[in-house]
N, C-alpha and C positions, 0 to 999 in steps of 0.2 A: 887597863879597863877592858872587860870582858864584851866581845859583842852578843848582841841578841839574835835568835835562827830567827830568820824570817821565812815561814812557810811559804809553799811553791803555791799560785793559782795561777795566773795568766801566763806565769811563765814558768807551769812546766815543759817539762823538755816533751819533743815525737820522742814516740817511741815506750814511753810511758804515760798512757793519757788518766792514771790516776796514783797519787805518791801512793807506793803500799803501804798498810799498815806499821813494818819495821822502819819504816822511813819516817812516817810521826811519833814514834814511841823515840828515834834519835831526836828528832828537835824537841818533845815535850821532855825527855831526859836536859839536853842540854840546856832548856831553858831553866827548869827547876834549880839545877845545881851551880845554874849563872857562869856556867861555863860559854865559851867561844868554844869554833869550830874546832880549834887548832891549839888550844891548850886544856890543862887539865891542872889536880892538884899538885902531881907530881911530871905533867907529860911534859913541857918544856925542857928537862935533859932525858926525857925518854924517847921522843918522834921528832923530827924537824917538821916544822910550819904547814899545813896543808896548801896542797896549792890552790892558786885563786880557781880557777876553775870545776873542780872537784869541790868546793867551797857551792860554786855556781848549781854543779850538775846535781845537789846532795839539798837545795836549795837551804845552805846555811851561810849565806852570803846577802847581809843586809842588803837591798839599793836604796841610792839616795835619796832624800826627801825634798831638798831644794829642787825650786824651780817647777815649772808644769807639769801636769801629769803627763807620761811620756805614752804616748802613742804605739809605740813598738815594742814586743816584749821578748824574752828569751827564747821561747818556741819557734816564733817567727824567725827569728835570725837564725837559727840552728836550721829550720827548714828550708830557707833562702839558700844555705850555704851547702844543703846537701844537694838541693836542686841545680847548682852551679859546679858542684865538682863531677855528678852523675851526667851532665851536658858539656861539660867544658874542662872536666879534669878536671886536677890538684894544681895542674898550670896555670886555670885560668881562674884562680880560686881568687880574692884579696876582699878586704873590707871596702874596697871602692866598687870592686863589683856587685859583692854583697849588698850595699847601701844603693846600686843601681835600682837591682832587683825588685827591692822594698820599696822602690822611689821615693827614700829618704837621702839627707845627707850624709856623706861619713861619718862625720862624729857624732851623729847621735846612736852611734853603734855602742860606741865607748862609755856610754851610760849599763850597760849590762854586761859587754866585753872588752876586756883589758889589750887583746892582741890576739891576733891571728892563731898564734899557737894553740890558744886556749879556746876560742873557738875550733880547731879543729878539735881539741878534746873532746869537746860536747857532741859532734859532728859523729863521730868515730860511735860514741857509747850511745846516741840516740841511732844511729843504723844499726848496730845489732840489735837492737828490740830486747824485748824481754824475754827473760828465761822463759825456756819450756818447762811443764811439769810434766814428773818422773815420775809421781809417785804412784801410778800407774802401772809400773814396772813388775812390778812381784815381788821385790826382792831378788828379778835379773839383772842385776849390775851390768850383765855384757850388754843385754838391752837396752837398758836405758841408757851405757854411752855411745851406742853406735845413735843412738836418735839425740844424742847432744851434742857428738862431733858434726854430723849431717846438717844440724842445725844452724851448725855456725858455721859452715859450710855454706851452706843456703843464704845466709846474710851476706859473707863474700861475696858470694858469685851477684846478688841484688845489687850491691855497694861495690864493685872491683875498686871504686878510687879510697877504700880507707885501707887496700892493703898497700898503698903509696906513702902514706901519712905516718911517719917514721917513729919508732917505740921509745922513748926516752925513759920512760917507768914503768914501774907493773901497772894493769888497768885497774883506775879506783874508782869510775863511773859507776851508779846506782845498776847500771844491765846490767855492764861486766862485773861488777862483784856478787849482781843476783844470780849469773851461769856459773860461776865458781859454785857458789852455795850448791847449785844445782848439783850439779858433777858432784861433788862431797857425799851431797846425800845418799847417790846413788849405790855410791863405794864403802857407807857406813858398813853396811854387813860381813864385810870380806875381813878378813883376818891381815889385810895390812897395814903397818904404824900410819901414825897422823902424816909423818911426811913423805910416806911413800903412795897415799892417796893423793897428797898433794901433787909431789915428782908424777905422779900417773897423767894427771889433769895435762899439767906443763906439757908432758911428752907428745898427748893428743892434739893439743891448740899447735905445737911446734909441725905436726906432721899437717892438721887441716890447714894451717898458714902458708906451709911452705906448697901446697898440691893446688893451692887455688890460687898462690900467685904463679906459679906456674903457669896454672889454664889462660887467667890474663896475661900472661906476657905472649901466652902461644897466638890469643884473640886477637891482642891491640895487634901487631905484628902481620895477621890476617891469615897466619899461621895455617889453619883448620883443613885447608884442601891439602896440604903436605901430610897431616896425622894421618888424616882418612886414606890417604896414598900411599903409605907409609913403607908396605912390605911391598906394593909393588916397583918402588921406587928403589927400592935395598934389592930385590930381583935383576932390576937393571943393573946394579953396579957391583953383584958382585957375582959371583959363580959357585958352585956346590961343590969343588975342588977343593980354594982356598977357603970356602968360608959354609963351611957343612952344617954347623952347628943355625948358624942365620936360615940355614935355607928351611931345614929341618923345621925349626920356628915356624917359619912364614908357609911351609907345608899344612901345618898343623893348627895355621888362622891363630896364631899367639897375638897377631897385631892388628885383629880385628875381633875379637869378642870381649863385650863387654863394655868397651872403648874408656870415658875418661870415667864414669860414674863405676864402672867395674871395678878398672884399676885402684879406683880408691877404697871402694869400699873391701877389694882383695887384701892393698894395702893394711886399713884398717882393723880386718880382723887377724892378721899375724900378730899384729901390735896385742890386741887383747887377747893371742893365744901366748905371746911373752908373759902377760900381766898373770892370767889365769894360773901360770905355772906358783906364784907367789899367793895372788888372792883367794885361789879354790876355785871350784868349779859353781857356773851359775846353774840354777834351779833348771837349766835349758836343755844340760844336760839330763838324755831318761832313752830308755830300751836300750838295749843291748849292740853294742856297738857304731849305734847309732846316732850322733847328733841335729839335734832340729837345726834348720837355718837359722844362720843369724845376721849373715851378710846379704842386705837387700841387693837382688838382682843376678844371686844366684837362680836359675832354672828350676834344677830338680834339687832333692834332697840330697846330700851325704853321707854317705855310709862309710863306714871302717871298715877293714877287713875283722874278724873277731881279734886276729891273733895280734895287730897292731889296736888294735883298740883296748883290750888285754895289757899288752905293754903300756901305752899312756896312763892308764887307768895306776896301771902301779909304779908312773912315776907320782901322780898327781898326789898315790894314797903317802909318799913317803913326806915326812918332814921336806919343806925347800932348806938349802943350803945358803945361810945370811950368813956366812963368815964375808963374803967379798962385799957385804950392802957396803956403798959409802957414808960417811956420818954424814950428820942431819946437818943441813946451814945453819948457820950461827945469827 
């Protein structure tokens, strides 16, 4: 027997305080063709089972009807739980705390959530918020992902404790598949296949992942005074004899401009002069050896010299080289 969507009201999830449009055209689909969340005509040997929680976050998860009307609803608990992990970590996270919080019992949790796991799902996709819109961009694809990685950047660094909460699937939460969408759109114009837009996304999320758990491990740790000491510290121990190259650096302030926000968005735009090489140049590029800023927190502008910007210019004009692309996932 097929279940019925049960649209979201009191308990939509933070983070989305209205289901968008694509969100009721899913549950008015699914109710017409009497389908459940989690099967279809043919989907049973095509997708395994949706999980209960993604069920939750998508709100295509009947609740029950027995019994009084409940008091508590899925917002609240997802809010309880983020306000507990942002005060007390992931350590001091559990459904008993949770239920403290609410000054409800335990198990009246377990009328909306199955387990802890699943509440951190909804925890995770209600802190990142919702997608930014791009469309704004121009048709700058570079633009608009450096303000999409920055984005989820910025969620990070608000939330440090969902970079604790351990990846077991790709993210199928209502945000996290709205910032997919996002990123996609941005990359429609480029001249790269469907999966190497896709591989482009992954590549971003993997580097803003890995740079902001970083800065949390550096914070919790209390780290901060060592960064900011960094090169004078590397001064003390080492000497311009053995170690020329360091000193040379720490001459030249390498370990102090810019500092973590630099570094990244430096990071950043190598990564989209990779991609560029494949996708083409965005609309950003204009005059004569010259490129406009694209990395926030650069200073002044960047210039080419003519005769290296000449060169670039006729690698970018030539066909790229996809004999090495690797095949698409299967």
């Amino acid at each position: 027997m097929s279940r019925r969507v049960n649209p979201r009201s009191e308990d939509d999830l933070p983070g989305v305080s209205s289901p968008p449009q694509w969100v009721g055209s899913l549950r008015s689909g699914a109710r017409s063709a009497g389908l459940s969340a989690t099967t279809g005509p043919d989907a049973a040997a095509a997708a395994p089972p949706m999980p209960p929680s993604i069920e939750l976050a998508w709100g295509l998860r009947e609740h029950p009807r027995r019994g009084p009307k409940p008091g508590l609803s899925l917002a609240r608990i997802v809010a309880a739980g983020i306000k507990v992990a942002a005060t007390e970590g992931l350590g001091g996270l559990s459904m008993g705390r949770v239920a403290s919080e609410l000054g409800v019992a335990t198990m009246a949790l377990y009328r909306h959530v199955s387990a802890k796991d699943e509440l951190l799902t909804l925890m995770v996709d209600a802190a990142i918020g919702p997608a930014p819109a791009l469309e704004d961009s121009g048709g700058d694809w570079r633009a608009g992902l450096t303000r999409w990685a920055q984005g989820v950047r910025a969620a990070y660094r608000r939330n440090p404790w969902a970079l604790r909460v351990p990846i077991g699937a790709p993210p199928l939460g209502p945000n996290n598949v709205a910032w997919l969408e996002s990123a996609l759109r941005v990359l429609a114009p480029t001249r790269l296949a469907e999966y190497e837009k896709a591989s482009t996304v992954l590549l971003l999320s993997f580097y803003v992942r890995s740079e902001a758990t970083l800065m949390a491990d550096i914070a919790a740790a209390s780290g901060a005074e060592q960064v900011a000491a960094y090169d004078s510290l590397l001064t003390m121990l080492t000497d311009a004899v053995h170690f020329p190259a360091i000193h040379r650096a720490v001459a030249g302030g390498a370990f102090r401009q810019g500092g973590p926000d630099g570094y990244f968005n430096y990071g950043l735009g190598r990564i989209l002069d990779g991609i560029e090489k494949l996708a083409g140049p965005s609309p950003a590029v204009s005059g004569e050896g010259t490129r406009r800023i694209r990395d926030p927190g650069d200073a002044q502008p960047a210039s080419l010299p003519p005769r290296t910007a000449s060169r670039r210019r006729g690698v970018r004009s030539s066909p790229p080289d996809r004999g090495a692309r690797p095949a698409p996932p299967r």
